[in-house]
C-alpha positions in Angstrom: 87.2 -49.6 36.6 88.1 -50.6 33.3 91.2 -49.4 32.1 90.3 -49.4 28.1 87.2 -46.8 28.9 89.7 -44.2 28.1 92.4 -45.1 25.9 93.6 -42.6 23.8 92.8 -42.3 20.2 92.6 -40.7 16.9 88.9 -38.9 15.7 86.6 -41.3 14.6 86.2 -39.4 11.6 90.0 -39.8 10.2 89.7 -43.2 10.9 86.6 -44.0 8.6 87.3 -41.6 6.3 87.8 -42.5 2.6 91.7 -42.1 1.7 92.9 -39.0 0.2 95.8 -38.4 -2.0 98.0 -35.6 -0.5 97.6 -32.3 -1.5 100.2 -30.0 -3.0 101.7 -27.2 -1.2 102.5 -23.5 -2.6 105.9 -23.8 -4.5 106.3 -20.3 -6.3 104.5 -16.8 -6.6 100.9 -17.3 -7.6 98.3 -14.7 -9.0 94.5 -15.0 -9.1 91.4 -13.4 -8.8 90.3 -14.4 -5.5 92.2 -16.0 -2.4 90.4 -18.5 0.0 92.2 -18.7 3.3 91.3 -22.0 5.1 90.2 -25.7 4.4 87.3 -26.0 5.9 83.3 -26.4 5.1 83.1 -22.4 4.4 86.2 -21.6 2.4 85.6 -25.2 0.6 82.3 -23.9 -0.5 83.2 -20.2 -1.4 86.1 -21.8 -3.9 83.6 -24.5 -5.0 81.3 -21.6 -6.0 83.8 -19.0 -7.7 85.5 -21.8 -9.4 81.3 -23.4 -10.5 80.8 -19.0 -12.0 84.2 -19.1 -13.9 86.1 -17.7 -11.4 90.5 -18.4 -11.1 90.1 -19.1 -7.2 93.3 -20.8 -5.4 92.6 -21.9 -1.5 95.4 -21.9 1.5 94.8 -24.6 3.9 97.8 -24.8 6.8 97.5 -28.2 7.3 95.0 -30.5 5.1 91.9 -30.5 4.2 89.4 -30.8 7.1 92.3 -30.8 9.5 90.8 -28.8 12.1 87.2 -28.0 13.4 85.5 -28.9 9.8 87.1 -32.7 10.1 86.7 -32.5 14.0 82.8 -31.7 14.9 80.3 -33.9 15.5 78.6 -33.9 11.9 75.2 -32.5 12.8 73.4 -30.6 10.1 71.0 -28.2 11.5 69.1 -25.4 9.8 68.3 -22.1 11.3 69.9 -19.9 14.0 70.0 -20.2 17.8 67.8 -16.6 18.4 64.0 -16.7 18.0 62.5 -15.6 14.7 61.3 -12.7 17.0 65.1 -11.8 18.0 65.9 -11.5 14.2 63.2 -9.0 13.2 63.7 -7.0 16.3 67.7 -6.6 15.6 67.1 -6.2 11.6 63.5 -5.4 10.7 61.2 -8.0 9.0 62.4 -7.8 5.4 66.3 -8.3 6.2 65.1 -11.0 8.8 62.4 -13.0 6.0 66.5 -13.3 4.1 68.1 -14.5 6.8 65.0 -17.0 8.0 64.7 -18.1 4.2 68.6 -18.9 4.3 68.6 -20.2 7.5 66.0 -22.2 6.9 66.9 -23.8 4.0 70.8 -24.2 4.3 70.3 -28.2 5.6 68.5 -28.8 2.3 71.1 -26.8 0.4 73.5 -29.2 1.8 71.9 -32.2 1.3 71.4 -31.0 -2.5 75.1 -30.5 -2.6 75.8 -33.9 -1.7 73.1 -35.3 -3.9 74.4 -33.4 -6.9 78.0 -33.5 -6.7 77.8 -37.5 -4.7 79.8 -37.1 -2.3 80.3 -39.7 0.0 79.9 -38.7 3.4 76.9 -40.9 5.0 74.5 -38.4 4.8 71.4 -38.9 6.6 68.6 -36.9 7.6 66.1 -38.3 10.6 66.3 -34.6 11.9 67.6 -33.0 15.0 66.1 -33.0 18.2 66.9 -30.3 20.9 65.5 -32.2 24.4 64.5 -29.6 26.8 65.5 -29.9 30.9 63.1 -28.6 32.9 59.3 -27.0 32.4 61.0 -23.2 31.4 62.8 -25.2 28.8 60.2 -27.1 28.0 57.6 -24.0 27.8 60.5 -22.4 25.5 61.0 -25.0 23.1 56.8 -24.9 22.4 57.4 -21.4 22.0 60.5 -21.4 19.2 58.8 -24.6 17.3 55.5 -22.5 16.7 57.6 -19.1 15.6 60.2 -21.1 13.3 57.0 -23.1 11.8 55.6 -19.4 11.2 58.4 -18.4 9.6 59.5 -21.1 6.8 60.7 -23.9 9.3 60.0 -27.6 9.7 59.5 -28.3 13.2 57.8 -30.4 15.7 57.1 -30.2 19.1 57.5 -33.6 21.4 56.0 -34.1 24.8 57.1 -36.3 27.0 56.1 -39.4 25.6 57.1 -39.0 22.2 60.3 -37.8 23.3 60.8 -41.1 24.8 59.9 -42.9 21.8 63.0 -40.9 19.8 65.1 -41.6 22.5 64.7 -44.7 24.0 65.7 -42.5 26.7 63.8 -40.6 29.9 66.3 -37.9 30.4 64.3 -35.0 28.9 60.9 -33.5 29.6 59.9 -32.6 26.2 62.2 -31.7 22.8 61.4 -29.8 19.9 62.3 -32.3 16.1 64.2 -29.9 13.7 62.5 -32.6 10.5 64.7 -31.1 7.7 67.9 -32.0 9.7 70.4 -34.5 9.7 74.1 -35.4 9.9 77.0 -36.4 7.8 80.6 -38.2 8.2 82.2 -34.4 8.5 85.7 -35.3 7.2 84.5 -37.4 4.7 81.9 -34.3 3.6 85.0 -31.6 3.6 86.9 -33.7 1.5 84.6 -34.1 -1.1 84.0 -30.2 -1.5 87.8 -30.5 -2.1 87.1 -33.1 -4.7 84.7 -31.4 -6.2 85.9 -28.0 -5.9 89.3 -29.1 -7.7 86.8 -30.7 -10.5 85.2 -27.5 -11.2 88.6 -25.4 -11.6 89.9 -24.5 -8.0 94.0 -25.1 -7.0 93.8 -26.6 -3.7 97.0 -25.7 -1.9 97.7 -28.0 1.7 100.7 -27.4 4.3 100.3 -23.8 2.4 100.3 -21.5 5.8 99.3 -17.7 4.6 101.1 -15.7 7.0 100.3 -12.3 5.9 97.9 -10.2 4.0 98.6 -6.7 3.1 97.0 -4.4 0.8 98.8 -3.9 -3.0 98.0 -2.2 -6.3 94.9 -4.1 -7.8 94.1 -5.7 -4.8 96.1 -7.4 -1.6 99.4 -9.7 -1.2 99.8 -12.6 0.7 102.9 -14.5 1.9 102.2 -18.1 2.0 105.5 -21.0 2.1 107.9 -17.8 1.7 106.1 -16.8 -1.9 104.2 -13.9 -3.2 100.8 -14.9 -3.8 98.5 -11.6 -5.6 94.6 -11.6 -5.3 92.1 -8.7 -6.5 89.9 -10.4 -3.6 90.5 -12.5 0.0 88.1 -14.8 2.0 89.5 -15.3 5.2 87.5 -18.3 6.2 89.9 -19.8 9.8 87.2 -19.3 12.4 88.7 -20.2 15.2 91.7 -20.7 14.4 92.2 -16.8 12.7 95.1 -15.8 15.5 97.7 -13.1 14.7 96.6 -13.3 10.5 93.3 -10.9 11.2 93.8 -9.8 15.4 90.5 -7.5 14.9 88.4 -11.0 13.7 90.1 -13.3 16.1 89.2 -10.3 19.1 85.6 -10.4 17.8 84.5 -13.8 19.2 85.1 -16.4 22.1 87.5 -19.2 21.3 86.1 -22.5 23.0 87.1 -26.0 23.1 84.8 -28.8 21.5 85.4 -32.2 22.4 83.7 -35.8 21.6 84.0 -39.4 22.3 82.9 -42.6 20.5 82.1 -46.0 20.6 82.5 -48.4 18.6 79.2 -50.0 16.5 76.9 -51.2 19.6 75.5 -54.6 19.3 72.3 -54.2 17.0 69.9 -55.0 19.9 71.5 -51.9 21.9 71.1 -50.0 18.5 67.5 -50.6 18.3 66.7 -49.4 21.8 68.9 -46.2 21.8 67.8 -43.0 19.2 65.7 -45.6 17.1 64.5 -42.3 14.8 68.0 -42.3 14.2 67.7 -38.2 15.0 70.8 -36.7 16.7 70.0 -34.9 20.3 71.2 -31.4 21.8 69.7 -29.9 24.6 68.3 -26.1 25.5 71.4 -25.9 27.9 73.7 -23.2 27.7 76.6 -25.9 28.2 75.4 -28.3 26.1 76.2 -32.3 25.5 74.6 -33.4 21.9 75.0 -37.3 20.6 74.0 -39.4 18.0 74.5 -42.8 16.3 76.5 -43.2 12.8 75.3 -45.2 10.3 77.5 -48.1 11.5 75.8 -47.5 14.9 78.2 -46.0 17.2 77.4 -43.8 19.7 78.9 -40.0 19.5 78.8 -37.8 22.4 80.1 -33.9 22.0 80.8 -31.5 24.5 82.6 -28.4 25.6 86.1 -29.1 26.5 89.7 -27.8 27.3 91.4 -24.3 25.6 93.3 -27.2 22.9 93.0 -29.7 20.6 94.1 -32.3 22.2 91.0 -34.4 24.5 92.5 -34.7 27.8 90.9 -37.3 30.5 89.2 -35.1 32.5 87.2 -33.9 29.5 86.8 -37.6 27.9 85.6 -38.6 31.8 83.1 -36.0 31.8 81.9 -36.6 28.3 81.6 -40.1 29.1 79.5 -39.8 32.4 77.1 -37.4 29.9 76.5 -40.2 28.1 76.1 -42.8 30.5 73.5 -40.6 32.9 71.4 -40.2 29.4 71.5 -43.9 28.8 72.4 -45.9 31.7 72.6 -48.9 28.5 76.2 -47.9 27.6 77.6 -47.4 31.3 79.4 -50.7 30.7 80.8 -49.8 27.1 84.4 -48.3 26.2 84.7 -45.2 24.1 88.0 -45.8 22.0 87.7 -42.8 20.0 88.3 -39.3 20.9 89.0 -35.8 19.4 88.9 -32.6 20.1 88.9 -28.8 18.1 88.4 -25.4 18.8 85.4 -23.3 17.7 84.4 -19.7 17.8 81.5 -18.8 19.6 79.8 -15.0 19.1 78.3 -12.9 21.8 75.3 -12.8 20.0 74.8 -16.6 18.9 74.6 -16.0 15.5 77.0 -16.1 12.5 79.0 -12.8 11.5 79.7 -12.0 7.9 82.0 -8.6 7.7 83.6 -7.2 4.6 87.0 -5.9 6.1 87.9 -3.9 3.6 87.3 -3.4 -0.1 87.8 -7.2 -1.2 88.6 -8.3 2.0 85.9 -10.9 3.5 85.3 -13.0 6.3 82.5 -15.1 7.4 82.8 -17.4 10.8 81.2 -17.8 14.8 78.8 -20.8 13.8 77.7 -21.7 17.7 77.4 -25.1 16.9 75.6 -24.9 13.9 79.1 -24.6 11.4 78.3 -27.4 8.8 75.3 -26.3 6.9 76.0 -22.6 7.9 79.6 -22.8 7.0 78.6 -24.8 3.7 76.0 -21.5 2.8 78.1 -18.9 3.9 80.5 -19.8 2.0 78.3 -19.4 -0.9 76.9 -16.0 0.2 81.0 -15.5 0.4 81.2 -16.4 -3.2 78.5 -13.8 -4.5 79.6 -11.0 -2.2 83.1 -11.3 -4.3 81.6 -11.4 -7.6 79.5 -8.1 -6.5 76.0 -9.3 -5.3 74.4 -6.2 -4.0 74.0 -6.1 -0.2 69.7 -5.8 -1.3 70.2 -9.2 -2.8 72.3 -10.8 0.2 70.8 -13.3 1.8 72.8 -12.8 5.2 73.4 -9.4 6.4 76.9 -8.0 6.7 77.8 -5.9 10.0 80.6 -4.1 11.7 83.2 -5.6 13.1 83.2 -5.1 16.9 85.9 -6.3 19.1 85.0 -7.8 22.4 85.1 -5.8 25.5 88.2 -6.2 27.6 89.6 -8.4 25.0 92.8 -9.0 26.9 91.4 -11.2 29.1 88.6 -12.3 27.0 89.5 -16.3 27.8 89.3 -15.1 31.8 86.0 -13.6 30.5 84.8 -16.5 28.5 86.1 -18.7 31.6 83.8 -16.8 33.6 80.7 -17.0 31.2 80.9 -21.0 31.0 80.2 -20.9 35.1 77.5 -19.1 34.7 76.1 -20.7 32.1 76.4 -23.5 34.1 75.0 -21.9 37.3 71.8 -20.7 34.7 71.6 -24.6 33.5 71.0 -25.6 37.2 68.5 -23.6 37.9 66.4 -24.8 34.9 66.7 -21.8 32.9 66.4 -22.2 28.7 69.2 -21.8 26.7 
């Protein structure tokens, strides 16, 4: 076996990246009218938003900018939600639902018109997303969802087995269903030019600026951040994953999972023309799923669940690696120099939770995959709930805070709910 097929190194995305000039960290007390906890795609946006309405917004980042899951994923920009149309009017009843589905729906081309407006240079393309189904339940599934998202404001297209193949250049799936208005985008690069042009519109950026507490205060809420005072009438807590010990009741609210992917570098352009030549990235309807697309430069990226860290380990980078290589056999022979790894928080319910925690207090996270166009608009549905949009005028529903059952050994739990996931997979059944 080759011994270079799983050298360590760095994310692909730090090492294409643009440069950026270092940040400053918090140096003395601070007062302003909102607090944004976090440097990633949904705190960028909520401080690129207050600061675009005239709003004195400073954001907290621990690290830098993109340092964790925003700078870490795999780039893909998908619209919508993982439940059926069907599931949303049930749970809310059809006019809350029509919001959410007219948000959902439209949060890829929010993005895209972001990027357009503000330049930001982050490869964007957008040859849609393709979800390839399994086996004929998944297949019979993903006809089902494409005809109730087209009924409900989507852009979708159903792929039999044929066409599939023609996306591909690969005979893994049965069948697939095209998300059209999707796309993908160099992630780091995109975070870091919300920063840019977040800072341009009025925001204070503040990096290596851990917030280690919040606490309520006359006029509003305290935070210590770097051993400082820092006073806010208002607080997004946007950490996701990575919320810990700041907010216990959000981080006991979701499942905390590993997210791991590998690279190549640029394939040789014949390869590039036979593998995904719609350019369209590729998930599947699998509970554990494996998604993978080229870059612009043609490399081939393959995503996956991994290990409780953020560190890829070679067990993981094996695994993602044999994914790759049993959906095209064409790369078996190829190293994979770069890999990364991040943690992401996964809801119950597969859908994205926005909870006011108290009055001022907000917090929006649990993307399921689907974290940079739905972290990009939540942040913004962050930004008007602060400046007093009326819950009638939301265009994402907030609800209660619940934590998880048996939270103690919720990783046991979630341990537990990957093998059957798996076990479900096997037999065929649809995500």
């Amino acid at each position: 076996m080759r011994t270079d097929l799983f050298a360590p190194s760095a994310s692909l995305w730090a090492a294409t990246a643009s440069a950026r000039a270092a940040g400053m960290a918090l140096q003395a007390p601070l007062q302003v009218d909102v607090a944004v906890i976090g440097g990633g795609f949904t705190g960028l946006s909520a401080a690129l938003h207050l600061a675009q309405a005239g709003v004195q917004v400073a954001l907290f980042e621990a690290f830098e900018i993109g340092h964790r899951a925003s700078g870490r994923n795999g780039g893909q920009v998908v619209p919508g939600f993982k439940p059926l149309p069907s599931a949303l009017i049930q749970r809310f009843g059809a006019p809350a639902a029509r919001r959410m589905m007219d948000f959902g729906y439209g949060c890829a081309d929010a993005l895209f018109d972001l990027v357009e407006r503000h330049q930001i240079d982050c490869q964007p393309t957008r040859n849609g997303w393709l979800q390839g189904a399994y086996s004929p339940a998944s297949s019979d599934y993903l006809a089902r969802r494409s005809r109730e998202i087209n009924a409900h404001g989507g852009s979708t297209r159903y792929l039999d087995a044929d066409a599939v193949r023609a996306a591909t250049g690969s005979d893994y799936w049965p069948s697939g269903l095209l998300e059209q208005s999707a796309g993908a985008v160099q992630p780091l690069a995109y975070a870091r030019g919300l920063a840019r042009v977040a800072a341009d519109l009025g925001a204070t950026l503040y990096e290596h600026s851990p917030v280690q507490t919040i606490r309520s205060a006359p006029g509003g809420f305290q935070l210590q951040v770097n051993g400082h005072a820092v006073r806010a009438r208002q607080v997004i807590v946007a950490t996701d994953a990575y919320t810990g010990q700041l907010l216990p009741q959000v981080a006991q609210s979701y499942v905390n999972v590993a997210s791991a992917q590998i690279a190549t570098d640029p394939l040789p352009a014949a390869l590039q023309h036979r593998l995904l030549p719609l350019r369209a990235g590729v998930s599947e309807t699998r509970k554990i799923t494996y998604y993978c697309r080229l870059d612009p430069e043609g490399r081939f990226v393959i995503g996956g669940r991994g290990r409780h860290s953020d560190q890829l380990d070679a067990r993981t980078r094996a695994q993602l690696r044999q994914a790759a290589c049993e959906r095209f056999p064409q790369l078996s022979e190829l190293p994979f120099p770069h890999g990364w790894a991040c943690r992401v928080g996964m809801t119950i319910d597969d859908l994205p939770h926005l909870h006011q925690l108290d009055d001022g207090l907000w917090t929006a996270y649990g993307y399921c995959g689907r974290g940079v166009a739905m972290g990009t608009a939540l942040g913004r549905v962050l930004s008007d709930a602060v400046r007093g949009t009326p819950a009638s005028a939301r265009e994402f529903p907030v609800t209660p805070i619940r934590r998880l059952p048996l939270y103690p050994v919720r990783q046991f739990s979630a341990l537990a709910a990957l093998q059957w996931y798996r076990l479900r997979d096997a037999l065929g059944y649809p995500g």
